[in-house]
C-alpha positions as CSV (number, residue, x, y, z in Angstrom):
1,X,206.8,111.8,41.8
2,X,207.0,108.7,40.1
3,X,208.9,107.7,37.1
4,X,210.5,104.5,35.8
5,X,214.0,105.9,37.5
6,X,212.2,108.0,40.2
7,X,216.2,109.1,42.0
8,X,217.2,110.8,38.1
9,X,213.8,113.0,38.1
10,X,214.5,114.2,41.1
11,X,218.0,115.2,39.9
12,X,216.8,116.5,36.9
13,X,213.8,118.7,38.5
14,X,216.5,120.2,41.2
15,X,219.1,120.9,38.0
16,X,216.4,122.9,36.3
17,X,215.1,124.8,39.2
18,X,219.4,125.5,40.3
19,X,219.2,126.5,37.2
20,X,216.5,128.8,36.7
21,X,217.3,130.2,40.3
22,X,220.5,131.2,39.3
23,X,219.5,132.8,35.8
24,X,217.2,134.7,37.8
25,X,220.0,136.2,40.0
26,X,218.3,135.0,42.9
27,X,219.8,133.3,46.2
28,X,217.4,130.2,47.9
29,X,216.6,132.7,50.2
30,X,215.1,134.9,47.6
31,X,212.9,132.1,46.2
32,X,212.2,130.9,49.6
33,X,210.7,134.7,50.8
34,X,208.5,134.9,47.0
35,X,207.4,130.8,47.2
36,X,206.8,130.1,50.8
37,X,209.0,127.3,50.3
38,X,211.7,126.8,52.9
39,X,215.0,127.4,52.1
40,X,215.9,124.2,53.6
41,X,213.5,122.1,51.1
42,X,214.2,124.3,48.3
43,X,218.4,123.2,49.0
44,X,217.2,119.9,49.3
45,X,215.4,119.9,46.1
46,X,218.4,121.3,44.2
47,X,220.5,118.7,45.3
48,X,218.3,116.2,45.2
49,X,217.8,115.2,48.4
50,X,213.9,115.2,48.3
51,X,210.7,114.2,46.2
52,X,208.9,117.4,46.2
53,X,204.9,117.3,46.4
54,X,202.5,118.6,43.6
55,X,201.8,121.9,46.0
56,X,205.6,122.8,46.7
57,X,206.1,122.4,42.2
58,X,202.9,124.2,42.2
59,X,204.6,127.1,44.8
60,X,208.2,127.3,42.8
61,X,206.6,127.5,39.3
62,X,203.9,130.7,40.0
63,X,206.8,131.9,42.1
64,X,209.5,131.8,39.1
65,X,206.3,132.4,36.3
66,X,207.4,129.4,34.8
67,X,204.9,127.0,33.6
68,X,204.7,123.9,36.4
69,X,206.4,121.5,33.0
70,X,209.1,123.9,33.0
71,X,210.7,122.3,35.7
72,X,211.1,119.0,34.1
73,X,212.5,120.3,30.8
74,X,214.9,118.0,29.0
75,X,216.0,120.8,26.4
76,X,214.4,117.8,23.6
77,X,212.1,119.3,20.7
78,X,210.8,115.8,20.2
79,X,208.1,114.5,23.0
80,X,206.6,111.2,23.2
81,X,204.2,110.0,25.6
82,X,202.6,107.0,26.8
83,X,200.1,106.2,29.4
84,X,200.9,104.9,32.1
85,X,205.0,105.4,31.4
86,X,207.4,108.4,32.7
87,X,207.0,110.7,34.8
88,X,203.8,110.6,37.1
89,X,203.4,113.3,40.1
90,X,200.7,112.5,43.0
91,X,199.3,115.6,45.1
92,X,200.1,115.6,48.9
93,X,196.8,112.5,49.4
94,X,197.5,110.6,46.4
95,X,193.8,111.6,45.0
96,X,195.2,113.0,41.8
97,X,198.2,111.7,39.9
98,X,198.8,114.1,36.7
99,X,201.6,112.2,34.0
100,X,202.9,115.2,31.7
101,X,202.4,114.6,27.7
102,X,204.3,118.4,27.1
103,X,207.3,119.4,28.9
104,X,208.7,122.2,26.8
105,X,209.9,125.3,29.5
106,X,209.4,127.7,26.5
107,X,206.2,127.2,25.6
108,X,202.9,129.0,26.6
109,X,200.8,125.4,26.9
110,X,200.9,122.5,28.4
111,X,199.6,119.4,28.6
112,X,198.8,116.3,30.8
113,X,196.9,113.7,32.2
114,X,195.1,113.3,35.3
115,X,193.7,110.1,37.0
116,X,191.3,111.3,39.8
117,X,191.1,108.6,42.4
118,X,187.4,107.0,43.4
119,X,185.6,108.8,45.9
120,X,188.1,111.7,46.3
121,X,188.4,114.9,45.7
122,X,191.6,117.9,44.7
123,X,192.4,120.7,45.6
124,X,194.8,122.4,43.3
125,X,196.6,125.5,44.3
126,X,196.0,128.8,42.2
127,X,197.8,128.6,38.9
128,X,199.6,131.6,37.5
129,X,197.9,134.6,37.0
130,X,195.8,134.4,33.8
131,X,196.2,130.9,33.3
132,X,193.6,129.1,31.6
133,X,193.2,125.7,32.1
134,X,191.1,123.5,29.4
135,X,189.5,119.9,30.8
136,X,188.4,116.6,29.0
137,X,187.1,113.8,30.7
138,X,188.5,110.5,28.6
139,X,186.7,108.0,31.3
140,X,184.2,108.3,33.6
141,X,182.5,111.5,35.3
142,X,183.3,114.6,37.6
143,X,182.5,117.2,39.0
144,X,184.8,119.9,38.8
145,X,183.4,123.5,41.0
146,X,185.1,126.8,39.8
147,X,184.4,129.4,41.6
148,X,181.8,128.0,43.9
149,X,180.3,127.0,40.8
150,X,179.8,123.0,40.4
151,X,179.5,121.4,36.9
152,X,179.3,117.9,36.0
153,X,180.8,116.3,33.5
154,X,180.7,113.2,31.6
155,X,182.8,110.9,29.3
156,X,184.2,113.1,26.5
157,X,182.5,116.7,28.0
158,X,185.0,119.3,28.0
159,X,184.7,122.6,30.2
160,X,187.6,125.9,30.2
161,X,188.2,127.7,33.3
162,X,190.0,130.5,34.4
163,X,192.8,128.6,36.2
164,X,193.9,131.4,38.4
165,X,190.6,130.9,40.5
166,X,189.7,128.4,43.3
167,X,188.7,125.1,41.7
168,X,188.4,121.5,42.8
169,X,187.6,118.3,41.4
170,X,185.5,115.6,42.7
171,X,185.0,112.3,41.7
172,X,181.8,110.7,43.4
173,X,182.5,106.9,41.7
174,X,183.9,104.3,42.6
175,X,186.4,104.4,39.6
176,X,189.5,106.3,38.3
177,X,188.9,109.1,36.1
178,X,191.3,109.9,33.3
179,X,191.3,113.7,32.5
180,X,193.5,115.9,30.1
181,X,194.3,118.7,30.8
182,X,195.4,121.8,28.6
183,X,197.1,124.7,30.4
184,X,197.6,128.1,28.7
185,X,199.2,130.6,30.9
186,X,198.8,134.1,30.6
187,X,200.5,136.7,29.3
């Protein structure tokens, strides 16, 4: 994770998921057994000992059926984001760095935006089930595969996937590519 005070997300993110542990009435071990997360790590994210990757949020969030945003709630009604300022999360290789816009832990949607490094690809883990995820491509092009099933997409293209299924994204350029992202989870 990234952010312009990097130490207070991670605070924040191990306050919510303390939090939402506890509500849940379950122990660490619990959530460590149902997200494959380590007790350990999951401790040390609490307290705020460690930067959790994308795949470990990824893990706690289908684990808890809370959207992945949920666990950077700040409670406000009132959302602003910029590019380029806040909170940015990198997967485990740094190919894809996703900057929240929406980070309400109530709501059914959220949204984000992805920068897709040149010549890489990413491999999400399987969102929640039922979770539909909506894709624009703002610059450049990429080819995102859903099922087996690549299609290519260009500036401004938009494609919807069942987000629940295997899917990975590929840039082939030699540039950044700036996606947003809509996720709309189940019911």
């Amino acid at each position: 994770m990234e952010a312009d005070d990097p130490k207070q997300v991670v605070l924040q993110v191990g306050t919510v998921l303390k939090q939402l542990r506890k509500e849940r009435n379950m122990s660490l071990g619990d959530l460590a057994e149902l997200s494959g997360v380590s007790k350990l790590t999951l401790g040390n994210i609490e307290r705020g000992e460690t930067n959790p990757t994308l795949g470990m949020l990824w893990k706690i969030s289908k684990s808890l059926s809370i959207p992945l945003m949920a666990l950077f709630s700040t409670g406000s009604r009132v959302s602003l984001s910029r590019a380029g300022e806040g909170l940015r999360i990198a997967g485990d290789d740094k190919a894809w760095v996703v900057e929240p816009i929406f980070q309400n832990a109530s709501d059914e949607i959220e949204m984000c935006r992805a920068y897709v490094q040149p010549n890489s690809s990413y491999y999400p883990e399987q969102h929640h089930l039922n979770t539909t995820e909506i894709v624009t491509v703002m610059s450049g092009e990429i080819t995102i595969t859903v099922s087996d099933e690549p299609y290519h997409l260009n500036q401004y293209d938009s494609i919807s996937f069942r987000a629940d299924k295997t899917h990975v994204y590929t840039n082939h350029s030699d540039d950044v590519v700036v996606l947003h992202i809509i996720l709309k989870y189940g019911v």
